[in-house]
N, C-alpha and C positions, 0 to 999 in steps of 0.2 A: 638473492634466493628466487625470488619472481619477478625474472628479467622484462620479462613483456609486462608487467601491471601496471604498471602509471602511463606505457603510450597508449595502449589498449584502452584504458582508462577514457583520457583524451580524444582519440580517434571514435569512440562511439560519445561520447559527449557531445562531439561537434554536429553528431545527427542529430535531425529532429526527428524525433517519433512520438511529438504529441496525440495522443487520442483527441477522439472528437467524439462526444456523447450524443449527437446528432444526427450522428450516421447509422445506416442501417448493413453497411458491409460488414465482414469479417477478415482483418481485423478491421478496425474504423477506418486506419486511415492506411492511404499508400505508402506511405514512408516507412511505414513500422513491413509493408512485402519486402521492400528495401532493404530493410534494416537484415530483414529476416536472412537474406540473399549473403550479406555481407560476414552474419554472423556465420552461416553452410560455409560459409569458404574458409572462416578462419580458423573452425573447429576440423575440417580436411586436413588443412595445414597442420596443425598438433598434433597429428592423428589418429583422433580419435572413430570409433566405429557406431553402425547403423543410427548416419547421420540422415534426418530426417524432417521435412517441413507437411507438417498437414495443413490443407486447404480448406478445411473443414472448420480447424480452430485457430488457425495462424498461428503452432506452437511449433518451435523447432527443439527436437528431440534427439540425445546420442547416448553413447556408452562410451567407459571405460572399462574394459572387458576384465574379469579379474586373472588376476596371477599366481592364483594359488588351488592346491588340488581339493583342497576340501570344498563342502557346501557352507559358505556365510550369508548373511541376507545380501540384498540386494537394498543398499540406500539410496535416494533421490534427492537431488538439489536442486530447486524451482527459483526463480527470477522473471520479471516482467522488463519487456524491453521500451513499453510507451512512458512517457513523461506527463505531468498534470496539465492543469489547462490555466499555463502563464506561458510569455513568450520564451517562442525556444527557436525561432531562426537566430542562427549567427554567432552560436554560442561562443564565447571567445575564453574558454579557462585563464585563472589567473594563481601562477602558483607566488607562496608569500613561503620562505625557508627561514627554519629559526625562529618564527613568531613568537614578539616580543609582549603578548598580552595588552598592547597598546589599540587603540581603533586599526581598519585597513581603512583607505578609501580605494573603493571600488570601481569611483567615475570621478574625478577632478572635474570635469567640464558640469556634469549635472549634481555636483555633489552630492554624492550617494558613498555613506559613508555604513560600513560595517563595525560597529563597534561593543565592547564588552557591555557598556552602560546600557544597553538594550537587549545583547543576550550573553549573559555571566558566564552561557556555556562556553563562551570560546578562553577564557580562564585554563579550562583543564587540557588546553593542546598549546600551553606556553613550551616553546623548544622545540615544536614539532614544524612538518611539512606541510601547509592548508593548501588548499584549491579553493577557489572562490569562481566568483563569476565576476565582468566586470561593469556587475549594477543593469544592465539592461534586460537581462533572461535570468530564467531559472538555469540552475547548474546540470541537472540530469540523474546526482546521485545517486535519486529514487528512480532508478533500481539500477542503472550502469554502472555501479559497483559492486552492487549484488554479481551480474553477470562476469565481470571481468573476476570476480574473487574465484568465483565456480570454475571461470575458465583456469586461473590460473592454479588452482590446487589442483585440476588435473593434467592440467600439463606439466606441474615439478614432477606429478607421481609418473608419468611415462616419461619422463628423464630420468629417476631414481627407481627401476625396476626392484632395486634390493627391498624394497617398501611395500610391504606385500596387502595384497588389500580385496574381498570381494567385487562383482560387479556391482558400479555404478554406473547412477541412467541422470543423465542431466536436461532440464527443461526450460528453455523461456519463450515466454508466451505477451502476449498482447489485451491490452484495454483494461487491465489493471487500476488503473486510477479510474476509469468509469466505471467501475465497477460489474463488469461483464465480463472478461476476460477467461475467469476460472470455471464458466459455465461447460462448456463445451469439453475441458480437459480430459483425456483418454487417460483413465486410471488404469483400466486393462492391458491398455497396449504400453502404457508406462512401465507395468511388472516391476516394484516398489514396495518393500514389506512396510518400509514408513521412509518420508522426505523430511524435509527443512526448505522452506521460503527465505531465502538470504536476503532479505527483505525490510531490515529492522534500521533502530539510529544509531545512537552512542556504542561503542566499546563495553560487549560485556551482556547488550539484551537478549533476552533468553524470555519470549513468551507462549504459550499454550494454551490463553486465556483471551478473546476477544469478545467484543460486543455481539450483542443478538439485533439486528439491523432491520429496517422498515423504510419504507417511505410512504407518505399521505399526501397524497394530490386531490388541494379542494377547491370545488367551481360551486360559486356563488351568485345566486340568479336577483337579479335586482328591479325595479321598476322606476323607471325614471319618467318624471313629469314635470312640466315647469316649477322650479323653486317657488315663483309666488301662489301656486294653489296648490298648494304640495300637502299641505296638513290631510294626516290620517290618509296619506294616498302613498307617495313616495317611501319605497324603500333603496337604502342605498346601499349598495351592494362591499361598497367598501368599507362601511362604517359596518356593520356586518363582522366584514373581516377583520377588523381590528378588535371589536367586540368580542368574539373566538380566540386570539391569540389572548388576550387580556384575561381571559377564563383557565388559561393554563398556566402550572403552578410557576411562579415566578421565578423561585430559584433554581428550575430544572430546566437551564438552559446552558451551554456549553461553558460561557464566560464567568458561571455561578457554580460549574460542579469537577471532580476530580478523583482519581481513584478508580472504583467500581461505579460511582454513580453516575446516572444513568441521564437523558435529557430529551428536550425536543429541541430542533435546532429549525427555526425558524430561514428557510431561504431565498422565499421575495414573496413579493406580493405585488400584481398588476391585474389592472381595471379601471372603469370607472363606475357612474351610479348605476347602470345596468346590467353589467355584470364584473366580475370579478372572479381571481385566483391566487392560490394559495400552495407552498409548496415547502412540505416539511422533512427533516429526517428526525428518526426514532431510535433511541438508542439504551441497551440497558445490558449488566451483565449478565444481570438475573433473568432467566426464562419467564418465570412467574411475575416477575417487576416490568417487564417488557412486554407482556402481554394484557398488564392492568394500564400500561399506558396506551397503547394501541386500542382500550375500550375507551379510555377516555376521551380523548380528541374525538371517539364516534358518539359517544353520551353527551358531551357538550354542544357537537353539531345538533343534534337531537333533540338536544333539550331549546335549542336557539329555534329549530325549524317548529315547537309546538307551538311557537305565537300566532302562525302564520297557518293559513289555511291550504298551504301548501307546500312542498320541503323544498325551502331556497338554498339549503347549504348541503350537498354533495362530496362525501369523504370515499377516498377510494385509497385504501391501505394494501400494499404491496410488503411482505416478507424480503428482502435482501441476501441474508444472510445470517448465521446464526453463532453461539461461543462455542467455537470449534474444543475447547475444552470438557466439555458432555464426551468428545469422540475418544481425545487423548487422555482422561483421566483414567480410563477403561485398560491402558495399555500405554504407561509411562515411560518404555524404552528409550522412545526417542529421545523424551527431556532427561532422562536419565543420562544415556550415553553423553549427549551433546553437554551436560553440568561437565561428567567428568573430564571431557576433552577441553574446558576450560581451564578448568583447577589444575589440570596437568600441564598447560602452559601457562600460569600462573593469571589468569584472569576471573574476578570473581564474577559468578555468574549473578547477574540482576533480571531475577524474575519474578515479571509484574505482570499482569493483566493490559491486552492492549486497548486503548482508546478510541478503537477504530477494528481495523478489519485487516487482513492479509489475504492475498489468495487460497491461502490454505483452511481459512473459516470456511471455506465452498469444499476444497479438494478432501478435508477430513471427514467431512459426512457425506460424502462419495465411498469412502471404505477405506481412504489411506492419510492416516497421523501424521499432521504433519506442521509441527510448529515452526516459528519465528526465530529465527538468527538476526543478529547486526549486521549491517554490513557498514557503517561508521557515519552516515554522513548526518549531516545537523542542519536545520530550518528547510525544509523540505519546502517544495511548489514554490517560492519566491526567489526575488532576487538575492536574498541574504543566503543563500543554501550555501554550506562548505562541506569537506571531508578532508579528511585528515590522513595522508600517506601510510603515515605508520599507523592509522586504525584500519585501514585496507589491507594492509599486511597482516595486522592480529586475524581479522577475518577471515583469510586467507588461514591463517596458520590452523586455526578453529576447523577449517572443512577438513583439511591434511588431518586433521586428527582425530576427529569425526568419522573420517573413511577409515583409519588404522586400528582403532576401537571395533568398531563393527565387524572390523573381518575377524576377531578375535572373542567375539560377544557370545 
């Protein structure tokens, strides 16, 4: 049915388009203008209309124009084309047919072994087709399966004209895993009554519900003096830091919570007794929950710097992003449509709140709804990442049905 999705699959796989948080270009890195070049030609090739790369945000943008005489909305379907920050030269797929619910091994030579005793989810794709990596790089899943599903529901539907459907406007975009990507995104020139981010894991996710996001970056000024006349002189800027973390609630930490609950997540710490730094992310569902955290880590700085005749500890709180859920509650079409386009090809929809963020927690408080789809694939940013042929297909089947709903809505 979707002759081109698993080479497609493969052939962007093999690129690297890791971001790079360090960069000041747009998108980060070169590889992903690259990328971008490779994707204009393939989407020519299908062809699809007002195919488009902006310079501006590194998002390449097209249509599938509709074929029908009435007014239906116009849907969007968003993908990010960068990869996280594990290695991703040389990616070499590994397909496993028929998996037998037994370990893979992924590298005989460096024995690196993929097995269920570590994640149970590979249990539920006993029979099916995996892709793997083999143990040395991440796989690319996140998000080149997203992409290649986008592509390929709209290329069955300009092979099957009888399939009648509104305009659709498709999007992928760059630096998604750093978390900047979704910044710059043209909602206007998108023209999009509400999208979907194909962006999700398992078979079947379906959310509308994302964390309210932060970061606190803190510099700690220290005084260092010889240790042996150190008494009542020496402050040491790392004990300090440790002191602060040790003040925050203990079990609200990423390894300790699940569900809606909310955390700080601790992500290094470097210095020595002169000075130091500290570097957190904040996270909660709750707007009110999120914002009593974000006083805290400034009330404990605060309360640490009253010893001192001067303020050693330095919190500087940055907003991220927000539960794009406040946008879509307001106007539930899209998780509506997208439920029943499940249930109609018998897939039950599991909708949870995400643990994290999508591009679409940016693009929906821009003015356009726009939740989370699966796109199938499992253990994201490491070398264990897989996906599952036939949950790229289901994904697939999901957009095709998706777009046939809506022109009919």
């Amino acid at each position: 049915m979707y002759t081109n999705l698993v080479d497609r699959f493969i052939k962007y796989a093999k690129i690297n388009t890791r971001s790079d948080e360090s960069s000041t270009t747009i998108p980060s890195t070169q590889s992903q203008v690259e990328f971008a070049k490779i994707l204009m030609d393939d989407l020519k090739e299908i062809g699809l209309s007002d195919i488009e790369y902006n310079e501006k945000n590194g998002y390449v943008t097209a249509t599938l124009p509709s074929n029908i005489d009435k007014k239906a909305p116009t849907v969007g379907f968003i993908a990010h084309m960068d990869t996280a920050d594990f290695n991703a030269e040389n990616i070499n797929p590994q397909f496993h047919k028929n998996y037998d619910g037994k370990k893979i091994i992924l590298n005989k030579e460096k024995n690196i072994i993929l097995s269920p005793e570590d994640f149970p989810n590979m249990k539920n794709y006993i029979g099916q087709t995996l892709i793997t990596t083999d143990g040395t790089t991440l796989l690319g899943s996140d998000d080149k399966s997203g992409i290649v599903e986008v592509i390929s529901a709209v290329e069955y539907l300009l092979a099957n004209p009888e399939i009648k459907h509104g305009d659709v406007r498709i999007a992928v975009g760059p630096d998604e895993e750093i978390g900047i990507g979704a910044d710059l995104f043209d909602v206007e020139h998108f023209n999009a009554e509400f999208a979907y981010t194909v962006d999700g894991g398992p078979k079947g996710e379906l959310e509308y519900e994302s964390f309210n996001a932060a970061s606190a970056n803190i510099t700690i000024q220290g005084k260092n003096v010889h240790p042996g006349t150190a008494k009542d002189t020496m402050i040491n800027a790392l004990k300090l830091a440790i002191e602060l973390d040790s003040m925050l609630p203990e079990n609200e930490v990423p390894e300790k919570t699940e569900d809606r609950e909310g955390f700080y997540h601790l992500l290094g710490i470097n210095g020595t007794v002169e000075e130091a730094s500290m570097g957190y992310i904040i996270r909660d569902h709750s707007r009110e929950k999120f914002n009593e955290k974000k006083e805290m880590i400034q009330s404990i700085a605060k309360q640490i710097n009253n010893r001192f005749d001067q303020d050693r500890i330095k919190v500087e709180v940055k907003d991220q992003y927000y539960n794009m859920g406040e946008i879509i509650e307001k106007d539930m079409r899209s998780v509506e449509i997208a439920d029943e386009a499940m249930r109609n090809i018998n897939i039950e929809p599991d909708i949870k709140p995400i643990r994290g963020g999508t591009d679409g927690s940016k693009i929906s408080f821009m003015g356009l709804p726009t939740p989370n789809l699966f796109a199938g694939g499992e253990n994201f940013h490491g070398r264990y990442e897989f996906v599952s042929v036939e949950s790229m297909v289901k994904a697939t089947d999901v957009i095709v049905e998706i777009i046939k709903l809506t022109s009919i809505k």
